[in-house]
Every structure is written in structure tokens, then in C-alpha cells.
C-alpha positions in Angstrom: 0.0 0.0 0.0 1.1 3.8 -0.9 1.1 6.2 2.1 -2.5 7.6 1.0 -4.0 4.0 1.3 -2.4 3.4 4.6 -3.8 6.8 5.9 -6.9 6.3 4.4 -7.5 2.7 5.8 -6.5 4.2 9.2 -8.7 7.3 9.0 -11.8 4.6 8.3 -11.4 2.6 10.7 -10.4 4.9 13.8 -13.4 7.4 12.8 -11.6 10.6 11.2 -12.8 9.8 7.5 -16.0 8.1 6.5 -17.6 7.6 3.0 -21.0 9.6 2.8 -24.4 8.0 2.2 -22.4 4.6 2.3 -25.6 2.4 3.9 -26.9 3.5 0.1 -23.7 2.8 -2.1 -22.1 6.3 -1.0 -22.1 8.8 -4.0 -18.2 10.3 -5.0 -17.2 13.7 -4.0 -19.0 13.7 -0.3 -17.2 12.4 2.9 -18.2 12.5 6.7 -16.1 13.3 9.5 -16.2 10.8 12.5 -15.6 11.0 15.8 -12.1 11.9 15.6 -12.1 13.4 12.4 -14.9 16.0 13.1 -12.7 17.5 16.6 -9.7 17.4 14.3 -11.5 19.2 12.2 -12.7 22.1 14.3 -9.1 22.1 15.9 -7.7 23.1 12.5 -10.7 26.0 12.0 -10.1 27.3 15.9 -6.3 27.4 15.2 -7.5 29.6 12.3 -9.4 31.5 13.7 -6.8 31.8 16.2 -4.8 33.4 13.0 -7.3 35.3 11.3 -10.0 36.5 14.1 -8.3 37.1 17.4 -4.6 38.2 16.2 -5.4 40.0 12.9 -8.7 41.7 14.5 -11.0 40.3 11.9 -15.0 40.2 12.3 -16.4 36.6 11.3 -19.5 36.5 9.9 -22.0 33.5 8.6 -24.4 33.7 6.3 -26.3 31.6 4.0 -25.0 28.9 2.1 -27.9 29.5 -0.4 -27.9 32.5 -2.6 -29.9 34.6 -5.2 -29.2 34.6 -8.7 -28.3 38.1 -8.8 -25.0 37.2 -6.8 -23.4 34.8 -8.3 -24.6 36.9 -12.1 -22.2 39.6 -10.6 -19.2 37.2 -9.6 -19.1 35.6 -12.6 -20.4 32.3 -11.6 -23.2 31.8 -14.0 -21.6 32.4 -17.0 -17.3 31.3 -16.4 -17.4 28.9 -13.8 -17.1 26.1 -15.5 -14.7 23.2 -16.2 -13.5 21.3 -19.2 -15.8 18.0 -20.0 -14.9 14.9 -21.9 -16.8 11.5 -22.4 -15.2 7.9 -23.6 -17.0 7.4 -26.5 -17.5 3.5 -25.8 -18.3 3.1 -22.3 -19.2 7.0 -21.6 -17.2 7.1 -18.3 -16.9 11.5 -18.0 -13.9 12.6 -17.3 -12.5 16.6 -16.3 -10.6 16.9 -19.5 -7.3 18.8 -18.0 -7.1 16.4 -15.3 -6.1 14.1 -18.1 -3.0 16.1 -19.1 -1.7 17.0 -16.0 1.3 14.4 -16.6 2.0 16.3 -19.9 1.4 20.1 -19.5 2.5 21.5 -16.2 -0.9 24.1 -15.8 -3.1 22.1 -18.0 -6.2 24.5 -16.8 -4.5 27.4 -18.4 -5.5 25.9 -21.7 -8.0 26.4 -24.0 -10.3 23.7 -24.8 -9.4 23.0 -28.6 -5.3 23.2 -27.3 -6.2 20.9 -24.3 -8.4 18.1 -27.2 -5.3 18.9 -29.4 -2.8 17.4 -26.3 -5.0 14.5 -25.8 -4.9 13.7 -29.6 -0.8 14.2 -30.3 -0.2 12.0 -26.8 -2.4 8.9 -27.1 -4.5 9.6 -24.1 -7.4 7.1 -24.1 -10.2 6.7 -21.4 -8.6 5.6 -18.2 -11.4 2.8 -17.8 -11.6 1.2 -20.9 -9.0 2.7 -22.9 -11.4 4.3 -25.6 -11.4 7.2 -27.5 -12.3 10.8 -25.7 -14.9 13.1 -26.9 -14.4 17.0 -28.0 -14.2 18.8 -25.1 -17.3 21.4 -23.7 -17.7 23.3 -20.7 -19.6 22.1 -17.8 -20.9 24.5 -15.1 -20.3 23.6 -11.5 -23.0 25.5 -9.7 -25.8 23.1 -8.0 -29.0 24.9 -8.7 -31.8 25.0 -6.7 -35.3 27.0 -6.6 -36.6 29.3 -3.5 -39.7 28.8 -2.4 -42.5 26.8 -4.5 -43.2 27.2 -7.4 -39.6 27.7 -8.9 -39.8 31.3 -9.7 -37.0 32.0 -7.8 -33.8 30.5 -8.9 -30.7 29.9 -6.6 -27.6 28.1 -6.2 -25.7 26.4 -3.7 -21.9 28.8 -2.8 -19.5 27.6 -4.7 -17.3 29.7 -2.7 -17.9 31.7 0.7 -16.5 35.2 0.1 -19.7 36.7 -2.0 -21.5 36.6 1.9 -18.6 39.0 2.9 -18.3 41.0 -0.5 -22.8 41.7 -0.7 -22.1 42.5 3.6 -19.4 45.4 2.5 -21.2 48.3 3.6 -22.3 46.6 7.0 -18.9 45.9 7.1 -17.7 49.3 6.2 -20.1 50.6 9.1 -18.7 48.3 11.5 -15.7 49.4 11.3 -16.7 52.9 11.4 -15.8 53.7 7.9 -12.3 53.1 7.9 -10.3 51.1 6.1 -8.3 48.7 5.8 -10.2 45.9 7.5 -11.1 42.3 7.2 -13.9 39.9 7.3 -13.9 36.2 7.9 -15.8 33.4 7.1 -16.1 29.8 7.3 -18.4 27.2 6.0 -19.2 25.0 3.6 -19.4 25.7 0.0 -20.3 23.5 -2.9 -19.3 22.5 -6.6 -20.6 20.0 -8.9 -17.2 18.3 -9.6 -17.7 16.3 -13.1 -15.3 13.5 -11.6 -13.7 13.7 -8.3 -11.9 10.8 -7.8 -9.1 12.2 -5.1 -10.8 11.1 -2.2 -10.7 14.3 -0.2 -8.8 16.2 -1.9 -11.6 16.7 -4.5 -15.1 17.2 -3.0 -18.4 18.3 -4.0 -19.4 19.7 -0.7 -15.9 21.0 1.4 -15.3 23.3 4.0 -13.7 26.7 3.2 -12.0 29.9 5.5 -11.4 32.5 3.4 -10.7 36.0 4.9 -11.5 39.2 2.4 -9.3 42.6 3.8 -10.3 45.4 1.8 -7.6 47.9 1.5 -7.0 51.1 0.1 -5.7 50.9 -3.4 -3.7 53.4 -2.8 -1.6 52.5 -0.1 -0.5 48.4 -0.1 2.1 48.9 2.5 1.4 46.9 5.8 1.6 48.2 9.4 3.2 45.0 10.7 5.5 43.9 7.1 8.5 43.7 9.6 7.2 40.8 11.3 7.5 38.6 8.6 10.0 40.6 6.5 12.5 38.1 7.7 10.9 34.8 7.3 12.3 32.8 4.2 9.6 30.8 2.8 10.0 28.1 -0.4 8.9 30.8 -3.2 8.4 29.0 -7.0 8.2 32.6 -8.6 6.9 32.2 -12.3 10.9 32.8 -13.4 11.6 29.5 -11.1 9.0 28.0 -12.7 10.3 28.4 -16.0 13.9 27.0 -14.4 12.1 24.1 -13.1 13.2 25.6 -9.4 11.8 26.4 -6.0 13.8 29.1 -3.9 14.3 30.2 -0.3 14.0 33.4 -0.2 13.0 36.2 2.7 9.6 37.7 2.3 10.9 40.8 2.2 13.4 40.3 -0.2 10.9 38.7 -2.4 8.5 42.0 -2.1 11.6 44.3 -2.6 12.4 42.8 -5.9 9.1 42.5 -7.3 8.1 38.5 -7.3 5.7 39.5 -4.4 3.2 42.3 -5.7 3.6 44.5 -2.4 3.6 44.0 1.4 0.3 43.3 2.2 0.6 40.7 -0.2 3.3 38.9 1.1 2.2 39.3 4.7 -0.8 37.6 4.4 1.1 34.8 2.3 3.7 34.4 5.6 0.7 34.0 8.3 -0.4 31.2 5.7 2.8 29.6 5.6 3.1 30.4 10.2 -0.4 28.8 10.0 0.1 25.5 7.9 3.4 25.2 10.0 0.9 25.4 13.2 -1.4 22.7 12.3 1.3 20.3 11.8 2.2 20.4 7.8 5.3 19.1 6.7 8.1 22.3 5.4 9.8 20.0 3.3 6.6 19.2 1.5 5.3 22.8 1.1 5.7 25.2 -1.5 4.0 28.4 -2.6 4.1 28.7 -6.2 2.8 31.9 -8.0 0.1 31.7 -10.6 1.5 32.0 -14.2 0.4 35.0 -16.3 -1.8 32.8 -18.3 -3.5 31.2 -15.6 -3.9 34.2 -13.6 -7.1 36.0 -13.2 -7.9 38.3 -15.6 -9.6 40.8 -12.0 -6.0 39.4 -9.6 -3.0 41.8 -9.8 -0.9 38.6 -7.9 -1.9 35.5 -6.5 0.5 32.4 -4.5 -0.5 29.1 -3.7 0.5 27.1 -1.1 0.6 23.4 -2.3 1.3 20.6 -0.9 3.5 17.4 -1.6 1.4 14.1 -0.9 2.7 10.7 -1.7 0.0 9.9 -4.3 -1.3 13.6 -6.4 1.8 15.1 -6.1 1.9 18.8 -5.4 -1.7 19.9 -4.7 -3.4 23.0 -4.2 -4.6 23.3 -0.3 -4.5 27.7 0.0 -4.7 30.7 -2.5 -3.4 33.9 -1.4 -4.7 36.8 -4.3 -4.6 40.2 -4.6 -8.7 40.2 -6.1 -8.5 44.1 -6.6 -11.5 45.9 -6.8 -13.1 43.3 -9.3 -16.2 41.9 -7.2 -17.3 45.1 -5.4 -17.0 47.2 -8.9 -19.3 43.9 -10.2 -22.0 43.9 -7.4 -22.0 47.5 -7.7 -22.7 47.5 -11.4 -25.3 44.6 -10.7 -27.2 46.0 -7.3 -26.7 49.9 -8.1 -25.8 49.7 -4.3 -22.8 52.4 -3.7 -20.0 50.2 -2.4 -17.2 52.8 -2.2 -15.3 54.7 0.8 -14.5 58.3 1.6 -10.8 58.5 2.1 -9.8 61.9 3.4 -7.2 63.9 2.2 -4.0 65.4 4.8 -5.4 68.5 3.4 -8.1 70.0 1.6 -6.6 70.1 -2.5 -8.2 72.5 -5.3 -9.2 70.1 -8.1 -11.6 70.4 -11.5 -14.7 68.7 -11.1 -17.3 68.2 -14.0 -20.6 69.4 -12.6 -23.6 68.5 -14.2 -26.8 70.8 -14.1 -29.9 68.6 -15.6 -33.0 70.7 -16.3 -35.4 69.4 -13.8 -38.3 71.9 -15.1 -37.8 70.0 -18.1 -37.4 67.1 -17.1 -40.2 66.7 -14.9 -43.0 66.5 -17.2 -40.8 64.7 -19.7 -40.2 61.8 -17.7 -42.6 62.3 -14.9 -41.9 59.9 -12.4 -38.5 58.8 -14.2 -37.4 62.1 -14.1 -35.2 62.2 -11.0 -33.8 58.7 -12.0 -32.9 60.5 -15.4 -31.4 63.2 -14.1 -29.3 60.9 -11.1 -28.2 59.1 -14.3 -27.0 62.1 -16.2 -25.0 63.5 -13.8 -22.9 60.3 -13.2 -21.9 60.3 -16.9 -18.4 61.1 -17.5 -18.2 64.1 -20.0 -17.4 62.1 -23.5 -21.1 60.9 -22.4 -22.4 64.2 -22.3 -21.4 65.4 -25.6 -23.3 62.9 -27.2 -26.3 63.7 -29.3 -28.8 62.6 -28.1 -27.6 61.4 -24.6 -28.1 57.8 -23.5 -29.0 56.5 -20.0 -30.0 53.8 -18.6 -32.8 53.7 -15.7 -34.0 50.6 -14.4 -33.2 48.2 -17.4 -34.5 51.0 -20.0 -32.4 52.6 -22.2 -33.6 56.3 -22.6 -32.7 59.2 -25.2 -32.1 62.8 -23.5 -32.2 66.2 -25.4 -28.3 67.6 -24.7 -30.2 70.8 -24.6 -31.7 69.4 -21.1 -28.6 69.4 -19.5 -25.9 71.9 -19.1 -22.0 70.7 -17.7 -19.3 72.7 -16.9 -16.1 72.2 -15.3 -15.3 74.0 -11.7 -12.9 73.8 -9.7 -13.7 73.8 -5.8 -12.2 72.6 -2.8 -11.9 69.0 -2.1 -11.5 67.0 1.1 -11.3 63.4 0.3 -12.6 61.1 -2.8 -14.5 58.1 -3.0 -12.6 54.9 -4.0 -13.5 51.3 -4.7 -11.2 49.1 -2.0 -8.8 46.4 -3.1 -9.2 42.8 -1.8 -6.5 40.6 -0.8 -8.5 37.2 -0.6 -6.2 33.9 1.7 -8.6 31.3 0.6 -7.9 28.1 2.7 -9.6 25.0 1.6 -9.9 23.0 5.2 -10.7 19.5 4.0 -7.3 19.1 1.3 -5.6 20.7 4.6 -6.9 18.5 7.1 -5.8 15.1 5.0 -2.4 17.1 4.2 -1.9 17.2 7.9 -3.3 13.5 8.2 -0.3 12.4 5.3 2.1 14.7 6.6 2.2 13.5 10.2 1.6 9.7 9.2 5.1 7.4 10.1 5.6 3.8 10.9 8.3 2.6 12.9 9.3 -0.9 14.0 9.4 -1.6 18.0 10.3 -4.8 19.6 9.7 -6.3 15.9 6.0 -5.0 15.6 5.4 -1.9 13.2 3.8 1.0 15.4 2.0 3.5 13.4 1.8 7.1 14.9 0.4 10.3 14.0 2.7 13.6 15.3 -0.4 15.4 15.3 0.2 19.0 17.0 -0.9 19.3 20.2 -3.3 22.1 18.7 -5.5 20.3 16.6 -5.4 16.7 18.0 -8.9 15.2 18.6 -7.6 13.5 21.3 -5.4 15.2 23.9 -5.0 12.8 26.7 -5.7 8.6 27.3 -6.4 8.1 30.6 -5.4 4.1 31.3 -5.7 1.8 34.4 -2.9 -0.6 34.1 -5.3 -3.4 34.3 -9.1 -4.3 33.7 -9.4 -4.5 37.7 -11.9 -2.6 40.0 -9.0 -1.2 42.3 -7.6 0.7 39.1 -10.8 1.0 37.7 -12.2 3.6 39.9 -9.1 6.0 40.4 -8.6 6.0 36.5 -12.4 6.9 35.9 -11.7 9.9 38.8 -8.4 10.9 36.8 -10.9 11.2 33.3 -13.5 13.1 35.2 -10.7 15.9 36.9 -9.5 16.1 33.3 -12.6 16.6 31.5 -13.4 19.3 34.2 -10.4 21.0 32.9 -12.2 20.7 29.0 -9.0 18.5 28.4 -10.2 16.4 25.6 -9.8 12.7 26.9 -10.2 8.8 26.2 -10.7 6.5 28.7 -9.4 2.8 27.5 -9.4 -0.2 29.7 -9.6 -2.7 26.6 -6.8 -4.9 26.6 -3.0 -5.1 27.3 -1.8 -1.4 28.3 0.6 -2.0 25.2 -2.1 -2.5 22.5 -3.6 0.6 24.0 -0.7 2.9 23.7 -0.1 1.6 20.1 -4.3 2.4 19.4 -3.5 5.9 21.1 -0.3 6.5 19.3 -2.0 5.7 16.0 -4.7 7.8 16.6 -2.0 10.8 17.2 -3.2 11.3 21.4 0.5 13.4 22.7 0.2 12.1 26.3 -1.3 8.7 28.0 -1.7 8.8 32.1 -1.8 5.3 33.0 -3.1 4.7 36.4 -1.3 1.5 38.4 -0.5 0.1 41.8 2.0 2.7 42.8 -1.2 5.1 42.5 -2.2 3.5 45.2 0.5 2.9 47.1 2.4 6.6 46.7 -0.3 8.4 44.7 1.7 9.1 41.7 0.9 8.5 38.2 2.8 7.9 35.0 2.4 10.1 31.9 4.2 8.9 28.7 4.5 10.7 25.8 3.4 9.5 22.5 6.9 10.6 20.1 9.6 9.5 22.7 7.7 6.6 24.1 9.3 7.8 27.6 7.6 7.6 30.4 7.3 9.9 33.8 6.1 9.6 37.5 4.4 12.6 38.0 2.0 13.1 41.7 -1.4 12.5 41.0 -2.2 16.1 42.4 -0.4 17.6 39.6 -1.2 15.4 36.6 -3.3 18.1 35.5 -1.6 21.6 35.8 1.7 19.1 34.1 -0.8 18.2 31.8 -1.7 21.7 31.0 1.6 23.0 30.6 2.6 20.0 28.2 -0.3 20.4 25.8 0.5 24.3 25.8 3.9 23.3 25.2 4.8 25.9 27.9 7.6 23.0 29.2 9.4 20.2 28.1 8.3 16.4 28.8 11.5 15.6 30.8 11.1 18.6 33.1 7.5 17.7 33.7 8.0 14.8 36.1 10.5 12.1 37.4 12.1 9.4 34.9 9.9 6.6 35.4 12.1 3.9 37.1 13.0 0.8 35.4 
């Protein structure tokens, strides 16, 4: 078995990773998280949190995972989210066409369709199943429709992303934070996408969890406050130019922003907390990377955008985070879609002189014109830029309608007059974390096996952090006389919220070898010298060493340990032999 079968197998059968719907046959892309999977789930999102909310001073938000058409008409959704569809043409098995190719081209989704068919036809690729011709390739949208309310008038889709909640909130947001900028908003939750073939386990889902952070900035100013924090920290860059030599470099953050391969410092801030965060939850540094998008697979809206990918043993170098630079793409959209003004005043250090175009519509004209149009008109008028004006006649647009205006009903001038401030649209740097490809990452990452006495012992160096198990509490034997202290240990733990297991199942061996596979840091086992000088022994999952340690003080040792506030051989005495 390859590493991703051995973690897989593991993740079944100890509860971290189930197949979804599987009483029924399960259905691909949909996965449940067990009883250990689900706590190391949330540990991963609190830890990010931890990152995003509480140190960075972000507001999380939740909102619904259903939305109106309108929304997803302004991002984009409706009419370019879409992937690349083939079908075997003898046992119609579909297929995502660029997944395909991904042995051939390096970005294979920066392709068109006709040069992606042309690939498959020049290298011989066949249908995986049944080795059979492929079909020309057409676009398949992702979005999972649905309808709101009966009768199916009004259409909606399932997220297939979580920042439109946070970009339709901006000026709530704004509001919030008193009308200042820059700030951030956070949200996690589950999003949705109607993957044509995901056949990568967990890596590729049709319902997935996502935190994504959206810090609106002034597009003006992309300096950062707190740069010099992270200036220093040398992180594995693959810049497009080390793409193109096949190389990943170690470079400083803020060498990298200083010479351009980073767009600006609030850019490559945000990339270093990702890289401090992955490090946090337990990923591997040897087998992480952030590689920069290449100009023909950037963005047409992103001024820069870095992925951190991961190395795992079977897909190779995956996608798990996606740091962008958005600009002021989706707010200039839902503005253009929802007429809602979604700029910000940002004052001047002094009051300037500047020409402004001021428009003067006739409104005693107007008025019996247009009637109850008439003040739409006129709002319209005057934000036309001038070239507008000079037409003959004028065109507007009010409420759909596209109306002709007499030039003679409007009079424009330019003056100049004392200005205080002007109204911008904010920039967006968008981290994008996708938790379930992390959580598995961190599953792969910390997976070893070692041989002990001549048995294999599997362990998972899960970070204190995130483990879903923190402490096993163990009576040394199945016997009432142990029994009853050990339970009392569990309970004063559990008091403490310590996250523990109580085991009496078998030979204390098999159960540290269950708890070491299952990635619990610290076992207590509970034996006659409990009794006899009230001690207890706590042994720690990586070293296999073991400590006496006074049964009064298993917990504030316990404490410290997990908040890695002191080191296991300082906690206690060195158990005797």
C-alpha cells in the first residue's frame, strides 16, 4: 500500500474519515467526518481563527449557504465557472478533461479547450477505464441549482465559494468598522461544486469546507503596518521565473517583495501568516511550496496570487491555499449589478483645489418629460463622465430601459472647488484556505511507521493544537482497584475541558499503540504505585518515555505540556526501570 492507502485505511477505521451516504452505495465527492475526524476538524478551524479572528482583528461573519441569482450573475459564476468535460466514447465514463493532461502540461487549466483536445490527440490519451477514444471537449458549469420557495420562480444556487456573503455585507462591514479602512472579514463554512469527476478522495469534493478572509484595502496604499514581522521569514517561493527553471527558492519575504516576485507588502504578509499557520497545524516544510500563478492562468480581476501546495505521496503537489490580490473586481461587479454604492471616503491630509465636472440637468424640463422617471434620469446624467455628455442625443439607462435625452436638457461645466477626500472602490486581498485538502495534508504529513520490539507502530505527530484527542487516561489493568481511580483521573481532566479517552480494553501496550496511532500526545496510566504513593505515570506519545508525576499535579503538568509551555522531561520524574 502507498502512504494515501495506509492513511486512508487508518482514517476509516479509527473514525476521522467516512464515505457519505455509504448504507446506500455512497455517492463520489461527499465524505463524513467521524468521531475523531470532526474535533480534528474544528481544531484546525479554531487554530485559524486563532490566526485570522483574534490576532489580525478580523469580524467573522456566517451567512447563507444558499444565494440569489443576482449574486453569483455579478461574480461571474453563472456564465465562467465552469470546467472542461470529456466523455469515452464507448463506455461513456466523463472525465475533467485537463485532469487528463496534468502528466503532460504543467498548468493544463490554463488551456483552452481545442489546445487541451489537441494534447489529448498528439499524446495517445485514451479513457482511463476502458481505454477508448475521448470526446471534444465542452464546458460544464459547477454550480448546483436549486429554486426558493415553490413554485420555482426564484432560482438559486448552492456557494461555490464563501467570500460573496462577505463582499454583498461590505457596507455593513464598512459601518462596523466605522468607515475606515483597511479591515477584514472572515468566514467559514461549507461551499459546494458540482465536480464532473472527483476521484481524489478528499482532496476533491463536491461539498468542502472553506475559510477565506477578504481585507479590503485602500488601493492606494498596499504597504502593511506589521511587514516587519514577517520581513525576515524565508519561505519556499516558486516565482513564475523559477517555474520556468524548473526551481523552487528560499527566499525572505521581504526580499521577495523588494524585488518585485511579491506584488507588495500586504501581499506577502498575508502569504507568511499562511505559511506560520500551515506550520501550526502540523504540515510538513519539506513538503510545502507556494508557487505563484502564471500569467496565463492568472485572473484576468487578480494583480498577484500564490498558492500554497502541498507534496502528498499519491497527487503530487496539490493546491490546499490561494493567497490573491482580487483588486476591486467583485465590489465594482455587485456595484454594477445591485446599483448599491460600495465605495469609501478616504480623506485627504489636506483639503486640495481640483476640476470637477458638474452637471446641471433641467429638472423643469425634465419633470413633465419623464414624470416619475425624471429624477432617475437626471441621477443618471449626472454620473456620466463628460465624453457621455457630448453625445447627441444622450443615452441612460434607468431601471433596465435605455432612454434618449435632449443635450439641450442638460448643461455641464467644469469648476474647480475645494476637495476634502474622494471616494474609492477598495482592493481585496482574498487567503482562501480550503480546510478538508488541509486537514488530509496534515493526516499524510504527520503519518510514520516505525518498528518496535519487531512490531510496526504506526503514529500520527499530530500538533498538540489540533489533535482530537489530547489525553488517554489508562488503568494498568481491567481491575476494580484501578478502575475507579482512572475513571476519577478522566473526570478531573474533563473538568479542565481536556479532551480525553478513557481505555481499559486490553494489554496497556495494545492501548498505547491504538492511542499513538490515533495521534493522542500524552497517555496517564493509572497503576499500583497510585495507590500505594499516589503518583501516576504520563508517557509521551513521540519519545515513548515515560514519567512519575504526583497525582495532584497530573493536570496543571498536563496543562503545561499540551501548551507546550515546558518540556516532557522537566514535567515529572524518569519513570524507574
Amino acid at each position: 500500500m502507498d502512504t494515501y492507502e495506509k492513511v486512508i485505511e487508518l482514517a476509516r477505521r479509527r473514525g476521522f474519515i467516512w464515505p457519505a451516504f455509504e448504507l446506500y452505495g455512497g455517492a463520489a465527492g461527499f465524505y463524513d467526518y467521524g468521531p475523531l475526524g470532526a474535533p480534528l476538524k474544528r481544531g484546525i478551524e479554531d487554530l485559524w481563527r486563532g490566526f485570522f479572528v483574534i490576532r489580525e482583528g478580523f469580524c467573522e461573519i456566517e451567512c447563507p449557504t444558499i444565494g440569489v441569482e443576482e449574486i453569483f450573475k455579478a461574480s461571474g459564476h453563472l456564465s465562467g465557472f465552469s470546467d472542461p468535460l470529456t466523455e469515452c466514447r464507448e463506455c461513456g465514463e466523463i472525465y475533467r478533461a485537463d485532469h487528463l493532461i496534468k502528466h503532460i502540461v504543467e498548468v493544463p487549466d490554463a488551456l483552452a479547450n481545442e489546445e487541451i483536445y489537441r494534447v489529448i490527440q498528439e499524446n495517445d490519451v485514451f479513457c482511463p477505464e476502458c481505454g477508448g477514444d475521448l470526446s471534444e471537449i465542452y464546458e460544464f458549469n459547477l454550480m448546483f441549482k436549486t429554486s426558493i420557495g415553490p413554485g420555482g420562480k426564484q432560482p438559486g444556487y448552492l456557494r461555490p465559494e464563501t467570500a460573496q456573503g462577505m463582499f454583498v455585507n461590505f457596507p455593513r462591514l464598512l459601518r462596523h468598522y466605522r468607515d475606515r479602512l483597511p479591515f477584514g472579514a472572515v468566514q467559514i463554512g461549507k461551499s459546494y461544486r458540482n465536480e464532473i469527476s472527483p476521484r481524489q478522495g478528499v482532496i476533491r469534493l463536491r461539498e468542502f469546507s472553506q475559510a477565506e478572509a477578504e481585507i479590503f484595502i485602500n488601493p492606494q496604499d498596499k504597504s502593511h503596518p506589521r511587514f516587519g514581522e514577517v520581513a525576515d521569514l524565508v519561505l519556499p517561493l516558486r516565482s513564475q521565473e523559477a517555474q520556468e527553471r524548473g526551481e523552487t527558492e528560499e527566499m525572505a519575504v521581504g526580499e521577495a517583495v523588494a524585488r518585485g516576485i511579491i506584488a507588495h507588502e500586504t501581499l506577502g504578509y498575508y502569504v507568511a501568516r499562511t505559511y506560520q499557520f500551515l506550520m501550526e497545524a502540523g504540515l510538513s516544510r519539506e513538503k510545502l511550496r507556494f508557487r505563484q500563478h502564471k500569467a496565463d492562468e492568472m485572473a484576468h480581476y487578480a494583480a498577484d496570487c500564490w498558492d500554497a501546495e502541498a507534496l502528498l505521496d499519491r497527487f503530487g503537489w496539490i493546491e490546499i491555499v490561494g493567497v490573491a490580490d482580487r483588486t476591486n473586481y467583485d465590489l465594482r461587479s455587485h456595484m454594477a449589478q445591485s446599483g448599491a454604492n460600495l465605495t469609501v471616503f478616504l480623506p485627504f491630509d489636506e483639503p486640495r483645489r481640483m476640476e470637477r465636472l458638474v452637471v446641471r440637468p433641467d429638472m423643469k424640463r425634465l419633470g413633465p418629460l419623464f414624470r416619475k422617471k425624471a429624477k432617475a434620469v437626471a441621477d443618471a446624467l449626472s454620473a456620466l463622465p463628460m465624453e457621455e455628455l457630448k453625445r447627441e442625443p444622450i443615452l441612460v439607462e434607468v431601471d433596465g430601459e435605455r432612454i434618449e435625452v435632449d443635450p439641450n436638457l442638460v448643461a455641464f461645466e467644469m469648476a474647480e472647488e475645494e476637495v476634502r477626500g474622494e471616494e474609492v472602490v477598495p482592493h481585496v486581498i482574498e487567503p482562501s484556505f480550503g480546510i478538508d485538502r488541509i486537514l488530509y495534508s496534515v493526516l499524510e504529513h504527520s503519518y510514520r511507521e516505525e518498528e518496535v520490539e519487531g512490531e510496526t507502530r504506526s503514529v500520527l505527530g499530530l500538533k498538540n493544537r489540533v489533535v482530537p484527542i489530547q489525553v488517554a487516561v489508562l488503568p494498568l489493568m481491567d481491575r476494580a482497584e484501578l478502575i475507579g481511580p482512572a475513571e476519577e483521573v478522566a473526570r478531573s481532566l474533563k473538568e479542565l475541558n481536556m479532551r480525553v479517552e478513557y481505555d481499559s480494553s486490553g494489554s496497556i501496550g495494545r492501548r498505547y499503540r491504538r492511542n499513538d496511532e490515533v495521534g493522542t500526545p500524552y497517555s496517564v496510566t493509572v497503576d499500583y504505585e497510585t495507590l500505594e504513593e499516589g503518583t501516576v505515570t504520563i508517557r509521551d506519545r513521540d519519545s515513548m518515555a515515560q514519567i512519575r508525576v504526583k497525582r495532584s499535579e497530573v493536570a496543571e503538568k498536563l496543562l503545561a505540556l499540551l501548551a507546550e509551555e515546558i518540556d516532557f522531561s522537566d514535567a515529572g520524574s524518569p519513570l524507574r526501570g
